[in-house]
C-alpha positions as CSV (number, residue, x, y, z in Angstrom):
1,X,19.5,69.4,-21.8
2,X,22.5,66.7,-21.9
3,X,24.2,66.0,-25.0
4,X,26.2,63.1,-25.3
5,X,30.2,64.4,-26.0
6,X,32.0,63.1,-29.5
7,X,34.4,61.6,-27.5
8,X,35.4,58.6,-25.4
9,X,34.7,54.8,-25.4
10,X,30.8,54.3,-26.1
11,X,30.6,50.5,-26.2
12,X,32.6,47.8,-24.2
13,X,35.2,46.9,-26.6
14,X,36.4,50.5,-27.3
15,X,37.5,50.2,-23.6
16,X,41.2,50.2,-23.3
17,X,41.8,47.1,-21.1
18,X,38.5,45.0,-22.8
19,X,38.8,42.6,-26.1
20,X,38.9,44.0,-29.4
21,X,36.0,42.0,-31.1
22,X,33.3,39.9,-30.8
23,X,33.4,37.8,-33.6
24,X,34.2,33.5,-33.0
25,X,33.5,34.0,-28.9
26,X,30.0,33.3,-29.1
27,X,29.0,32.0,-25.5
28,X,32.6,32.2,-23.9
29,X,33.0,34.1,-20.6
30,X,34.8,37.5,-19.6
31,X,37.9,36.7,-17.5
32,X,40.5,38.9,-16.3
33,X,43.8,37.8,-18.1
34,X,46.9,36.2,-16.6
35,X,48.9,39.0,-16.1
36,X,46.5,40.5,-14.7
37,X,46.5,44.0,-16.9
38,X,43.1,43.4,-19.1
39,X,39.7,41.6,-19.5
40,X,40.1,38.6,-22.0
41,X,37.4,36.5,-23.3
42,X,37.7,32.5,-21.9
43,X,36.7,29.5,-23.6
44,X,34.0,28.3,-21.5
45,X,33.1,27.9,-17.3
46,X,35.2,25.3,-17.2
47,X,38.1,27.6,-18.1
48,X,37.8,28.9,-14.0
49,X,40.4,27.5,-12.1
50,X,38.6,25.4,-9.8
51,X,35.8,24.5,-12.4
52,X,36.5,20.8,-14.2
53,X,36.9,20.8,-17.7
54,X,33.4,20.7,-19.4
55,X,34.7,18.5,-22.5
56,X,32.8,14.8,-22.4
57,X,30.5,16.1,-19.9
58,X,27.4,16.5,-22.1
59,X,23.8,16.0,-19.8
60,X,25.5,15.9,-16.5
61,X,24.8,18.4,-14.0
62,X,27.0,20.7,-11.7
63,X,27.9,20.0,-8.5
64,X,29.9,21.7,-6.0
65,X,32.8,19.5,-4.3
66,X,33.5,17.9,-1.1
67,X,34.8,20.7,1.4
68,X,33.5,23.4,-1.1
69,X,36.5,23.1,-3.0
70,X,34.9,24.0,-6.6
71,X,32.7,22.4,-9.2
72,X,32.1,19.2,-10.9
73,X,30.1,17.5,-13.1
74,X,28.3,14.8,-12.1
75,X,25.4,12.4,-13.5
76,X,22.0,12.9,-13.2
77,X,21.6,10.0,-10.3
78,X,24.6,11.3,-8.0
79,X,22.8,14.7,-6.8
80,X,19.6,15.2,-5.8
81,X,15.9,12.6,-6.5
82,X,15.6,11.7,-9.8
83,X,12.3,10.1,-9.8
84,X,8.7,11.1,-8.0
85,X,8.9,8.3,-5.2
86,X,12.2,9.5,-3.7
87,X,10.7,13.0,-2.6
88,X,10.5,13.5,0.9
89,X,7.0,14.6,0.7
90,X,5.8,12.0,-1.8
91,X,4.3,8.1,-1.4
92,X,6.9,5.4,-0.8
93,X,5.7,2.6,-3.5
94,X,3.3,2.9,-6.3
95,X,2.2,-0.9,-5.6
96,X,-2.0,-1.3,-4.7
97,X,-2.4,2.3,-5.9
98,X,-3.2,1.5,-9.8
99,X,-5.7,3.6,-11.0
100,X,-5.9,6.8,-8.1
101,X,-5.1,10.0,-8.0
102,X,-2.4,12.4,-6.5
103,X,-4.2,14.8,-3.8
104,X,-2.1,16.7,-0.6
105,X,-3.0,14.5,2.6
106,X,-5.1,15.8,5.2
107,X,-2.3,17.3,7.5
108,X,-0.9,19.5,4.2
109,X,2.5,17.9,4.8
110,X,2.9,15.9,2.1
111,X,1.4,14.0,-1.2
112,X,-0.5,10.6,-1.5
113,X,-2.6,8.5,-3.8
114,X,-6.0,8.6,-3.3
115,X,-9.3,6.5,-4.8
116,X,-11.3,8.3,-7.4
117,X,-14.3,8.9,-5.3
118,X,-16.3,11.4,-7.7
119,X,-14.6,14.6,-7.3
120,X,-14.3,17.5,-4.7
121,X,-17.1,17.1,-2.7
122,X,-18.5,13.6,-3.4
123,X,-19.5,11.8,-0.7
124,X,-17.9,8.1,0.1
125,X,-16.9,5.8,0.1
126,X,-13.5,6.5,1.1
127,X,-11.0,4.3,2.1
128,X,-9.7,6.1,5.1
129,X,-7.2,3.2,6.2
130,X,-5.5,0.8,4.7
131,X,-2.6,-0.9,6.4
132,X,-0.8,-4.2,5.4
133,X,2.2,-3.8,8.0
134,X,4.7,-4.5,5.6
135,X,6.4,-1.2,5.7
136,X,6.6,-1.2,9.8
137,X,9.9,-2.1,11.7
138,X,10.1,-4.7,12.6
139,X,9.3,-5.3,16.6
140,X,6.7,-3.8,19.0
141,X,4.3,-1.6,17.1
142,X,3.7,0.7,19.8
143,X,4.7,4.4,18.2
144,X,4.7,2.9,14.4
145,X,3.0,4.2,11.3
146,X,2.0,7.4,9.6
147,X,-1.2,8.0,8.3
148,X,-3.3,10.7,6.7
149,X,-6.1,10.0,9.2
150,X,-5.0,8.4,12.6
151,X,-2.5,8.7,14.8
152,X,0.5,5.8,15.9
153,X,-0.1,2.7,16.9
154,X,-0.4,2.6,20.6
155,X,0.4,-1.1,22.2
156,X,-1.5,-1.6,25.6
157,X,-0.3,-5.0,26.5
158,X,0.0,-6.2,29.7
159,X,2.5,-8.7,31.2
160,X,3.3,-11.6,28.6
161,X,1.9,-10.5,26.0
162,X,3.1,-9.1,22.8
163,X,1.7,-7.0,20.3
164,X,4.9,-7.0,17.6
165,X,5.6,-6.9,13.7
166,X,7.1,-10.3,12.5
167,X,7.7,-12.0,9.2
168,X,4.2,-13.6,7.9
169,X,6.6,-16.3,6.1
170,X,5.7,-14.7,2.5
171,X,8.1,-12.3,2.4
172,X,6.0,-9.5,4.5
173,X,5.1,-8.9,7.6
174,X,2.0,-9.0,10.1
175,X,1.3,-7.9,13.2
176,X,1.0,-10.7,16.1
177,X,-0.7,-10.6,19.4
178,X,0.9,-13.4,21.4
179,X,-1.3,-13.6,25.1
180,X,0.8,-16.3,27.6
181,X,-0.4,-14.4,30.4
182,X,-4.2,-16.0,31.7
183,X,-4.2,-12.3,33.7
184,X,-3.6,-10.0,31.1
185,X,-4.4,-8.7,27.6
186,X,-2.8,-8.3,24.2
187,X,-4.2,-4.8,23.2
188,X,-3.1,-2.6,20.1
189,X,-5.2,0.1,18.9
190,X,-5.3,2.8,16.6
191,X,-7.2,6.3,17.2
192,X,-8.7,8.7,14.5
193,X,-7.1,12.3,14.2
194,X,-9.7,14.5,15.7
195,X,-11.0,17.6,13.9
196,X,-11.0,15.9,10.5
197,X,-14.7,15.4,10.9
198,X,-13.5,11.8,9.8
199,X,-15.5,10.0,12.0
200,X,-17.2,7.2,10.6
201,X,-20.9,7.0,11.2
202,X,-21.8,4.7,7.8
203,X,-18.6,2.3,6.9
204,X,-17.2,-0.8,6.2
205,X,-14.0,-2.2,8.0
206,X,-12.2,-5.3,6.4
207,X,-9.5,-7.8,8.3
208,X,-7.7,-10.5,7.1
209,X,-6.6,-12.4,10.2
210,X,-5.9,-15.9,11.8
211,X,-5.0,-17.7,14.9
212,X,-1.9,-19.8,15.0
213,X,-2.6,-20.7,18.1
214,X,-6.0,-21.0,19.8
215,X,-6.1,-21.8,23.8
216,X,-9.7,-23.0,25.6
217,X,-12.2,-20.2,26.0
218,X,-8.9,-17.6,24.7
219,X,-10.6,-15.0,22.3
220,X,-8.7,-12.9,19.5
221,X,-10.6,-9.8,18.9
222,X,-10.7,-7.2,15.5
223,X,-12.9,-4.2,16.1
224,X,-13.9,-0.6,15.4
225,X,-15.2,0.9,18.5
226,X,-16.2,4.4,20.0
227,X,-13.4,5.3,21.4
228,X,-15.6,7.4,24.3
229,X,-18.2,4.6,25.1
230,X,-17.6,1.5,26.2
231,X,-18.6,-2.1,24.9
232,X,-19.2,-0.4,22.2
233,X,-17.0,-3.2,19.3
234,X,-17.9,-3.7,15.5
235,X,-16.2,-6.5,14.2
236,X,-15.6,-10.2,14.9
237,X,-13.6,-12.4,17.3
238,X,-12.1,-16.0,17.0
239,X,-13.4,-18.2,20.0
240,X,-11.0,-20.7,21.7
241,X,-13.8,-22.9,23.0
242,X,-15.3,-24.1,20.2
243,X,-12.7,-22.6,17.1
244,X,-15.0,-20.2,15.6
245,X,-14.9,-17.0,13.6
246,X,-17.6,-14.9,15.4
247,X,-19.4,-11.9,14.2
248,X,-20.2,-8.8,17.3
249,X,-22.2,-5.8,16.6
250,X,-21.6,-2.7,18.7
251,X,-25.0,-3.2,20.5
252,X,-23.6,-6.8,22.0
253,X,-25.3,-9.0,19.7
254,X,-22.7,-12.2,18.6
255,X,-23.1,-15.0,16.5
256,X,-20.9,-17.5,14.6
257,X,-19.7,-17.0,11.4
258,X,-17.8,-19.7,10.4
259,X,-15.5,-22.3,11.6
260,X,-12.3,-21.5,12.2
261,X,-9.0,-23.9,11.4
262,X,-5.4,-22.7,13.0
263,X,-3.1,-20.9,10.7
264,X,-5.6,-20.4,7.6
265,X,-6.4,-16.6,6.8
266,X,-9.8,-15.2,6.8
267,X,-11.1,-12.0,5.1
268,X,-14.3,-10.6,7.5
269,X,-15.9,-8.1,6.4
270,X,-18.7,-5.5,8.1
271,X,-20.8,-3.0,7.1
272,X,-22.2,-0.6,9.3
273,X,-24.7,1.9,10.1
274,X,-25.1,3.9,12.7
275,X,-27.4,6.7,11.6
276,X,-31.3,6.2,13.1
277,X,-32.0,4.4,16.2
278,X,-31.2,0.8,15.5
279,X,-28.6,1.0,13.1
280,X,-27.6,-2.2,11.3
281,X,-24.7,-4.2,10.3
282,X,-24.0,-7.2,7.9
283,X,-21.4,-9.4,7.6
284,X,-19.0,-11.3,5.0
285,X,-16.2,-14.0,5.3
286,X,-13.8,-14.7,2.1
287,X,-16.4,-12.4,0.3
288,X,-19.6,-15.0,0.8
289,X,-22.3,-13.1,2.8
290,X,-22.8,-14.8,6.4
291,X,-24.2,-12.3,8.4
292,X,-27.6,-10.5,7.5
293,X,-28.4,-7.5,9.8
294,X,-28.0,-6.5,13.3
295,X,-28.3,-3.7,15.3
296,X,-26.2,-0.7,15.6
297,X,-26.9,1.1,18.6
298,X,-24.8,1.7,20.6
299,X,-22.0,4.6,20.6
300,X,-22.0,7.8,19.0
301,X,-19.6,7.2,16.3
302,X,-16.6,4.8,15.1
303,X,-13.1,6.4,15.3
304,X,-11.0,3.7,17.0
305,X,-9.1,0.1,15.9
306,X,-8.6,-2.5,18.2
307,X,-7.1,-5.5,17.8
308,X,-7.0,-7.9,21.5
309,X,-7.2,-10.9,23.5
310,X,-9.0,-11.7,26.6
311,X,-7.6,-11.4,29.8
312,X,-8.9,-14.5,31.5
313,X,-6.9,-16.8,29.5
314,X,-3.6,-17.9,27.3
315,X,-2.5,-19.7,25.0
316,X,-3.3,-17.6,22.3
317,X,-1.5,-16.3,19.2
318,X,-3.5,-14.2,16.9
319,X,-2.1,-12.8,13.5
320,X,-3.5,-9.7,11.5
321,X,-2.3,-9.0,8.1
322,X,-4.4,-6.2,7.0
323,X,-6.7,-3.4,8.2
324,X,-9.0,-2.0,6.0
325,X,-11.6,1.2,6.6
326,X,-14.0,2.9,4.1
327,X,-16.4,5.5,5.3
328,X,-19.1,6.3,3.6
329,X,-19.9,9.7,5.8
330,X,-17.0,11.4,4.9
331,X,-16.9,14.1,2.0
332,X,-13.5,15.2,0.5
């Protein structure tokens, strides 16, 4: 067995080169003294030689110089985020979201708010777009946006025509088709991710939209479509030739909604099903019902936004300040 010997230091201040005491150092540092021939205790971290004094610094935090040249303290805004919004992996505003919940998005990336919808599992609906174009860049939208369920926007525009954010005049921005071509189209569309199984086979899409300028027969189109059939459009259309708001149902059925006056906003509304063998769809302008129902037949499925002109003719300027897109199908 090993007995400890009666002699020699047994503690660290019996040392020979260590301080004598302990008493009136509470929470100073250990520090080798200025000669150097011994271990000293210091006043506090600021005591280092290329720390900052730590007197008057009360709540600020430590941060480490310019070129790595020691510590300072700084306050609580001149380091890293101080609020929720400035994470990179967090929502940009709080604004529209009052009242939802924080969930991960759907490509585990990132945070964003969500609607209560019931709980894990509930079934719809569940606003799976909802775009306002205000945050965009200004310019051509083609390769703008980030969203939990769809991809960029992808601008198919032929030769004189536009498909660009601008200012709306109220401080925001839309998005403007502008067709002076008579051969070609405005086209901007917007795909759903696949494998999300987000899909929408039971919905409701929501546009607020307007023609500033509105050429014989010229057409301005806001759909949901199958993006693997064609002719296959949900939505509505203004008409050049007689300045309508029309409704179309994916199974080619069309009718008027109502009339239509250059540069006034309208809210149209659909909802859509595409379960059973008809289907059916109704329809709502500035939230008055105008539409009862249609069929719904055609297609498999609704996973693609497309906002257009007609080819044919010019003279048209169409603006869209919103997208909206709520499935009912889909279960979180």
């Amino acid at each position: 067995f090993i007995t400890r010997m009666p002699y020699g230091p047994t503690t660290f201040l019996e040392l020979t080169d260590t301080p004598a005491k302990y008493e009136d150092v509470s929470n100073k540092i250990v520090k080798v003294n200025a000669t150097p021939e011994a271990l000293i205790f210091g006043a506090d971290i600021s005591d280092l030689e290329d720390v900052d004094a730590i007197i008057g610094q009360a709540g600020k935090y430590a941060k480490v110089k310019a070129e790595d040249a020691g510590i300072e303290w700084v306050d609580g805004t001149g380091g890293g985020p101080t609020t929720f919004l400035c994470l990179t992996d967090t929502p940009a505003g709080y604004a529209g979201h009052s009242g939802k919940f924080c969930k991960v998005n759907v490509g585990e990336d990132g945070l964003e708010f969500a609607a209560v919808n019931g709980g894990n599992g509930a079934a719809g609906p569940v606003k799976i777009f909802d775009s306002d174009f205000d945050n965009l860049d200004l310019g051509n939208i083609h390769g703008k946006g980030a969203y939990s369920y769809w991809g960029t926007w992808v601008n198919a525009s032929g030769a004189d025509c536009t498909a660009e954010i601008v200012a709306d005049g109220d401080d925001g921005r839309m998005l403007r088709l502008d067709d002076q071509s008579g051969a070609n189209e405005c086209h901007a569309s917007l795909t759903l991710t696949e494998g999300l199984y987000a899909e929408v086979l039971m919905g409701v899409v929501e546009w607020k939209v307007r023609v500033s300028a509105l050429g014989a027969n010229s057409r301005g189109y806001f759909n949901i479509q199958d993006k693997d059939v064609g002719a296959t459009e949900q939505g509505g259309y203004f008409r050049g030739d007689s300045t309508d708001v029309y409704y179309r149902s994916s199974s080619g059925q069309t009718g008027k909604l109502v009339d239509a006056v250059v540069d006034t906003w309208y809210v149209v509304r659909t909802l859509f099903n595409r379960l059973g063998y008809y289907g059916g769809s109704v329809w709502w302008v500035d939230t008055v019902f105008k539409q009862g129902s249609t069929r719904t037949n055609a297609g498999n499925k609704f996973d693609k936004l497309v906002l257009s002109t007609r080819d044919i003719y010019s003279g048209n300027v169409f603006d869209i300040k919103y997208v909206k897109v709520w499935s009912l199908n889909y279960v979180q």
